[in-house]
C-alpha positions as CSV (number, residue, x, y, z in Angstrom):
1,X,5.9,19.3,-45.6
2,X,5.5,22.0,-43.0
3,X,2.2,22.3,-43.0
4,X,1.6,18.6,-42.9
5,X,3.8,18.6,-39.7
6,X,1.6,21.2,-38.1
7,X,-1.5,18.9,-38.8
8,X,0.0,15.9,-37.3
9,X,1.2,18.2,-34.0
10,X,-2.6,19.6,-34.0
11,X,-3.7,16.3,-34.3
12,X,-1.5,15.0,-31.5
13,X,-2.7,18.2,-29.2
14,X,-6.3,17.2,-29.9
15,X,-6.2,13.8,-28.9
16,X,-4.3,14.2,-25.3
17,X,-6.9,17.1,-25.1
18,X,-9.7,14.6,-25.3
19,X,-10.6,13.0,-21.5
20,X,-10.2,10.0,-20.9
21,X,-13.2,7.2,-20.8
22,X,-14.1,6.6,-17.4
23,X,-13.9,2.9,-17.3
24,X,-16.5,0.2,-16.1
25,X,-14.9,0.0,-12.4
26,X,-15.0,3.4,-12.7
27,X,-18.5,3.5,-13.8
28,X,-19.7,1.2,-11.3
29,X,-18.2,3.4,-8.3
30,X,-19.7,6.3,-9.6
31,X,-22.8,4.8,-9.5
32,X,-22.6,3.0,-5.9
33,X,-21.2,6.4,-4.5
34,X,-18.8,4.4,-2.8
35,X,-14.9,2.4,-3.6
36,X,-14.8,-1.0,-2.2
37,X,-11.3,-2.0,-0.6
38,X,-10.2,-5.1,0.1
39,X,-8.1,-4.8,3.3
40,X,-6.5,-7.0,6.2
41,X,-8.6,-8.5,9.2
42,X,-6.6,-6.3,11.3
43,X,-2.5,-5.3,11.0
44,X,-2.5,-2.2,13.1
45,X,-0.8,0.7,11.2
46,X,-1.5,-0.7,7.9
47,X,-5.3,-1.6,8.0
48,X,-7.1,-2.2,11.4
49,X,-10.7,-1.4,12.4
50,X,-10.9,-0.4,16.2
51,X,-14.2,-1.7,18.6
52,X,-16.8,0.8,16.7
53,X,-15.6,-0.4,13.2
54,X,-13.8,2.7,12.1
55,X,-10.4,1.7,9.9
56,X,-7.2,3.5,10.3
57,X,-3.4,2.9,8.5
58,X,-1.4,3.3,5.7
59,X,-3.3,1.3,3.2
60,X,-6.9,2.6,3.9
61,X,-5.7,5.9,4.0
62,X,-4.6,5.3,0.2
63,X,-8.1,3.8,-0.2
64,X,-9.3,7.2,1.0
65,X,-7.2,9.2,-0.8
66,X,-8.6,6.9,-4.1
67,X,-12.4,7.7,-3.0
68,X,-11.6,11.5,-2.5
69,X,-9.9,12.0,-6.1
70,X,-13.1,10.1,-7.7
71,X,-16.0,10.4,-5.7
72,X,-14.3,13.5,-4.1
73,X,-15.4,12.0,-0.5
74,X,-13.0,10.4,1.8
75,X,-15.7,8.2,3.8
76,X,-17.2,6.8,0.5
77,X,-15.5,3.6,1.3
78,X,-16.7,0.1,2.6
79,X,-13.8,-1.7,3.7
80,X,-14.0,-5.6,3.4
81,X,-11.6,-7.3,5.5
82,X,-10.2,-10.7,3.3
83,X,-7.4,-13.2,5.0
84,X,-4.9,-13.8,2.6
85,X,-5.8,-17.0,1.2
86,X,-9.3,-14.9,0.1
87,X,-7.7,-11.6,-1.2
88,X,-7.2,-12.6,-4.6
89,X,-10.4,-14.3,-5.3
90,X,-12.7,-11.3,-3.8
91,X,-10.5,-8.6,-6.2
92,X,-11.1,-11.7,-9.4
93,X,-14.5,-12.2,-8.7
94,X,-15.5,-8.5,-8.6
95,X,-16.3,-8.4,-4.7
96,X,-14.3,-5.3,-4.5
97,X,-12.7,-2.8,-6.7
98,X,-9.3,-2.3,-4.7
99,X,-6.9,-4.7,-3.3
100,X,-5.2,-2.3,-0.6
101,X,-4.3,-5.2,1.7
102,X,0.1,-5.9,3.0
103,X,0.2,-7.6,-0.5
104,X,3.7,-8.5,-2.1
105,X,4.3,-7.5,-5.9
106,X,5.5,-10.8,-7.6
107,X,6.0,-12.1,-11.1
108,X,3.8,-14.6,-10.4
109,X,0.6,-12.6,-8.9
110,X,0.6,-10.0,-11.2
111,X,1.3,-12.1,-14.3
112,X,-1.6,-15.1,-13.6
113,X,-4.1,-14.0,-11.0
114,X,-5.8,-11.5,-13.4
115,X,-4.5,-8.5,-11.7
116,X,-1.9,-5.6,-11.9
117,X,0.0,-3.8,-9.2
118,X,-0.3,-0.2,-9.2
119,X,2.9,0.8,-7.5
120,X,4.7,0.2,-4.4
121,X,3.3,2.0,-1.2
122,X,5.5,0.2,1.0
123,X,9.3,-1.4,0.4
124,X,9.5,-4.0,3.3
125,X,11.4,-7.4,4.0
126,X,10.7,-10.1,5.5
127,X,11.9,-11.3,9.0
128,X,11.3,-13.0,12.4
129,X,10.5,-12.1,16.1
130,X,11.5,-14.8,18.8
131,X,10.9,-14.7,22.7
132,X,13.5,-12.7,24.0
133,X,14.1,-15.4,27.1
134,X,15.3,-17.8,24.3
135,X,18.5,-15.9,23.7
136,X,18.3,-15.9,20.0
137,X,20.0,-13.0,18.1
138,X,20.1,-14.4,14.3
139,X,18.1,-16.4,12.6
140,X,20.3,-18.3,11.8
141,X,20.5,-19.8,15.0
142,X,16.7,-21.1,15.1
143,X,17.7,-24.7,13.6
144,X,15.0,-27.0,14.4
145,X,12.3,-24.5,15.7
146,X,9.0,-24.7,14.8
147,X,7.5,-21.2,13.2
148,X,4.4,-19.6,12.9
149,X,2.9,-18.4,9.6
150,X,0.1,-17.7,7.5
151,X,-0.8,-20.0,4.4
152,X,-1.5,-18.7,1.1
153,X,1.4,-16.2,1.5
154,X,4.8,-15.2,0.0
155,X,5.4,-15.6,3.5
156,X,5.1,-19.2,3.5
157,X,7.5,-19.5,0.7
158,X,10.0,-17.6,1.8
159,X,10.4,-19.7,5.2
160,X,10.9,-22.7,3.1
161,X,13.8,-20.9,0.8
162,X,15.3,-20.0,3.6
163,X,15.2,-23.0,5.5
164,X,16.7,-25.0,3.3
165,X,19.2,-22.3,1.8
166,X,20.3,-22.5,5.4
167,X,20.1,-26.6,6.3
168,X,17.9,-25.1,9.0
169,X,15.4,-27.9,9.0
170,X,12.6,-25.3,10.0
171,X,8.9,-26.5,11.2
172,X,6.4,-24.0,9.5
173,X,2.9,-24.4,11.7
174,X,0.8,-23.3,9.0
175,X,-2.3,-21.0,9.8
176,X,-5.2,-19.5,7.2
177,X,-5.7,-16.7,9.6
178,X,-3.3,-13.5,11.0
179,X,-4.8,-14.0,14.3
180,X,-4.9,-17.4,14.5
181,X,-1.0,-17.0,13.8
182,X,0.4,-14.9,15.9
183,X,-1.8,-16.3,18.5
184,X,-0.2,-19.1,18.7
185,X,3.0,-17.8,18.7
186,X,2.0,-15.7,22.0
187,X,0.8,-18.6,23.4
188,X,4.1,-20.6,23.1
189,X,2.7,-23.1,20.2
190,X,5.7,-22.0,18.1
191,X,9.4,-20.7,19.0
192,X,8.9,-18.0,16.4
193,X,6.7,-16.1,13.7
194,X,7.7,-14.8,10.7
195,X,5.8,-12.1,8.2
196,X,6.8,-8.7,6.7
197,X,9.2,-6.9,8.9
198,X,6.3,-4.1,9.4
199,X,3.9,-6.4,10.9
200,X,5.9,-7.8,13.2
201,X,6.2,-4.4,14.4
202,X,2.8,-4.1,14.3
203,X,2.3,-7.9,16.4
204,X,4.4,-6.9,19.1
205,X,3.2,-3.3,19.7
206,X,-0.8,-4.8,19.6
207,X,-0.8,-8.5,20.6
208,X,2.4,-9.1,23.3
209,X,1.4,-8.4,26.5
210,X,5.0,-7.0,27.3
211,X,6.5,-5.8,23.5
212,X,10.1,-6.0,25.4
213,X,9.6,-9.8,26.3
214,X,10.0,-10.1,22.1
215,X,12.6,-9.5,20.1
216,X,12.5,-8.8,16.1
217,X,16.1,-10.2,14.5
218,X,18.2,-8.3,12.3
219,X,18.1,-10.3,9.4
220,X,15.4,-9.3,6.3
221,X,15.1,-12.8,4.0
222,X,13.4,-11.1,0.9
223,X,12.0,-8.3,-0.8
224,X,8.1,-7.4,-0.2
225,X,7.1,-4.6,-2.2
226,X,3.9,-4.1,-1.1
227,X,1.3,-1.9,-2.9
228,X,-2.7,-1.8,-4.0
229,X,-3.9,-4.4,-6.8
230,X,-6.8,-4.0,-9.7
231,X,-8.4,-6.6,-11.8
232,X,-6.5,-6.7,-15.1
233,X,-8.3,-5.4,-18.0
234,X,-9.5,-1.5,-17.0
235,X,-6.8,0.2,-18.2
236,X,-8.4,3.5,-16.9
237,X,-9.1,2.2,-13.6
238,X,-5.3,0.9,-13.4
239,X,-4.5,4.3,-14.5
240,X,-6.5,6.3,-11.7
241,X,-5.0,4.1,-8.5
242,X,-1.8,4.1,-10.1
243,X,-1.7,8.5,-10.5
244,X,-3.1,9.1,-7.3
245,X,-0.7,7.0,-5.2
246,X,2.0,8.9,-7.3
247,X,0.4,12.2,-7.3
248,X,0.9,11.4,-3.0
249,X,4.2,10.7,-3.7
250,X,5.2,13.8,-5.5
251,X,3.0,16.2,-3.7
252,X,5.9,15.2,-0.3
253,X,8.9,16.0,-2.8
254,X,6.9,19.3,-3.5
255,X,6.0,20.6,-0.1
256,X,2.4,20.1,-0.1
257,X,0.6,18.8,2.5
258,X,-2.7,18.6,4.3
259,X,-2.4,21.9,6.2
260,X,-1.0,23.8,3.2
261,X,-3.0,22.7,-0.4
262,X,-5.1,25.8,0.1
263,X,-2.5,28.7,0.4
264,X,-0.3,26.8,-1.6
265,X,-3.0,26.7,-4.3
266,X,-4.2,30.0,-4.1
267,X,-0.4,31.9,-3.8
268,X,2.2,29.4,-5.5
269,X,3.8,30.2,-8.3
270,X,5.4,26.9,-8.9
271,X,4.4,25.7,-12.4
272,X,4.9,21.9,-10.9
273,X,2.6,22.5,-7.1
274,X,0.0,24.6,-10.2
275,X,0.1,21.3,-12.6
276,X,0.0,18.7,-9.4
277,X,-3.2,21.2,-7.6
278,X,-4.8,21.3,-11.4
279,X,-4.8,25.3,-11.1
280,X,-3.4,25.5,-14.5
281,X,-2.9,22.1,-16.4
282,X,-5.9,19.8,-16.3
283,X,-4.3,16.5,-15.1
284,X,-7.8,15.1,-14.0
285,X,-9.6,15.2,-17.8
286,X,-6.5,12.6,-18.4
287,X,-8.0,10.1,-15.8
288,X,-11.8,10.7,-16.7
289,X,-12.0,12.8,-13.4
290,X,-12.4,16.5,-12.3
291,X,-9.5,19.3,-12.4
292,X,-9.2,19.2,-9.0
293,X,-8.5,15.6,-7.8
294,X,-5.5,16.0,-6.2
295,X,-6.6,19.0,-3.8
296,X,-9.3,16.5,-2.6
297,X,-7.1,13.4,-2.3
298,X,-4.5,15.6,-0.5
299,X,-7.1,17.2,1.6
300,X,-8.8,14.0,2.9
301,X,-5.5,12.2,3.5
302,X,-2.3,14.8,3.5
303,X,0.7,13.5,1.3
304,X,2.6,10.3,1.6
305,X,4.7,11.5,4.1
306,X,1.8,12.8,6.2
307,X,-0.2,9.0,5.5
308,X,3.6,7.0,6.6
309,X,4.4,9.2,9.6
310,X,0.7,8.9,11.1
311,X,0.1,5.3,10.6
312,X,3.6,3.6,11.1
313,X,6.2,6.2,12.0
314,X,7.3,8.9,14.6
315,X,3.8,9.9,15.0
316,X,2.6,6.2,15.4
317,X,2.7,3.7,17.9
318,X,5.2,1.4,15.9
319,X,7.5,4.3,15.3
320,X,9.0,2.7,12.1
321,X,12.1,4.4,10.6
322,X,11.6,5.8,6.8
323,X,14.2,3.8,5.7
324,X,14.0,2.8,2.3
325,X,9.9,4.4,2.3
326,X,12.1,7.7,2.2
327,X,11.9,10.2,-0.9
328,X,14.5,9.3,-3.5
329,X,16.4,12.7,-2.3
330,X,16.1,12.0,1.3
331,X,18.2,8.7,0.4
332,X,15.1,6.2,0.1
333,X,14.3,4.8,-3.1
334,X,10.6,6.2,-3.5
335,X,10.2,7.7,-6.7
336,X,6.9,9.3,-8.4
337,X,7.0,9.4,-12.1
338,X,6.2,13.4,-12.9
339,X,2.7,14.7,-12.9
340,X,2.8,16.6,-16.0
């Protein structure tokens, strides 16, 4: 009996020693030297390419991190910009290998669309912005109006629920583009625009020619978890996005950051920062990549903290407030399952 325990235990040990395959999407990256990302046609602080074509915010940053931890090179990305009606169909048809694009987690998308979310990289809400000349404080005082939005969106959906939750008889003016959206609403075509509460942050700090004229109402009308999608069926690709978005998660509660993976690896004696920097435990074999994924993803992009604070908070021109995107001890609700 014993030692048939001790075989089964040296059993077990040999097969979590053993890597893990690498994956066709994994494969095919490897051997285009380069991760394909499916992002937004522009939503400054999340994905947005400036006049030269260079992408900043917090979703190709995780794109970034992604290329560092596999290809170990943060600029091995092409970024395709997709509206939202297109998203889905360029991540299904194999156009690119990472949906990293303001894209709500729902039963529905993740169950039918022949993807699977990876995690949440963003908790947001949904909510309105209004003219400030019209006076409005709630939105529950816009009966009648007509409102700006994007097709092809939870967005969309959620205008209509609320509407009618409401007897609000709201006018949805329905457009297939971001731009072609808030646009309008700049140009007085609507009385108000609705999307996550993050972009209209982002609307009124890029597009209003005076942010102050605009004013975004209290009220949130749902819950948009946002986060990167994968096709369904690469379990070790899944596994790879999913890990390094967490590993950026935990390296924050840890205390490692962009300036510090270095010293920290080098003088640490933390057996967690050791496991998470792959100085002692290999964590990379695991994902069918090399021991030291996470110093490269952390070095190209800093921690999750670093990625939020740079793109949309303090340090950024929306200036977002944590909020719920704050560590599960610094009373947010994110939460990385343990590298170990």
């Amino acid at each position: 009996m014993k030692r048939g325990t001790m075989s089964l235990a040296a059993l077990l040990l040999a097969i979590a020693a053993v890597p893990a395959h690498a994956g066709k999407t994994l494969d095919a990256v490897r051997q285009r030297a380069q991760v394909v990302c499916g992002v937004s046609t522009g939503v400054v602080g999340f994905s947005a390419a400036d006049s030269q074509g260079n992408w900043t915010g917090l979703d190709v940053d995780i794109c970034r991190a992604i290329a560092a931890a596999t290809l170990g090179d943060a600029s091995k990305v092409k970024f395709v910009p997709l509206t939202s009606q297109a998203r889905f169909t360029a991540l299904q048809s194999g156009e690119i290998d990472i949906l990293s694009r303001n894209t709500t987690w729902t039963l529905t998308r993740d169950a039918s669309l022949g993807l699977v979310f990876t995690g949440v990289t963003y908790y947001d809400g949904q909510g309105f912005i209004v003219p400030k000349k019209s006076r409005i404080t709630s939105a529950k005082q816009m009966k009648g109006l007509q409102v700006c939005v994007e097709s092809g969106t939870t967005t969309e959906k959620n205008l209509t629920d609320f509407s009618r939750a409401n007897k609000l008889n709201l006018k949805p003016i329905v457009f297939e583009r971001y731009e072609a959206a808030t646009g309008a609403y700049f140009a007085g075509r609507c009385q108000a625009y609705t999307t996550d509460a993050s972009g209209l942050a982002s609307t009124r700090s890029a597009q209003a020619k005076n942010p102050d004229d605009h004013v975004i109402l209290p009220e949130l009308i749902s819950k948009e978890p946002l986060g990167p999608a994968v096709r369904r069926g690469d379990d070790e690709w899944f596994a790879i996005v999913k890990w390094v978005v967490f590993g950026l998660i935990e390296a924050e509660e840890y205390g490692i950051g962009q300036a510090n993976v270095d010293e920290l690896y080098a003088k640490s004696d933390d057996p967690v920062v050791q496991r998470i920097l792959g100085k002692t435990e290999d964590m990379g074999k695991q994902l069918g990549l090399e021991k030291d994924w996470m110093v490269k993803a952390l070095k190209a992009t800093g921690n999750y903290g670093e990625i939020f604070e740079r793109n949309v908070g303090t340090k950024s021109t929306l200036k977002l407030p944590r909020g719920l995107n704050n560590l599960w001890n610094h009373g947010g609700i994110l939460y990385a399952p343990p590298l170990r």
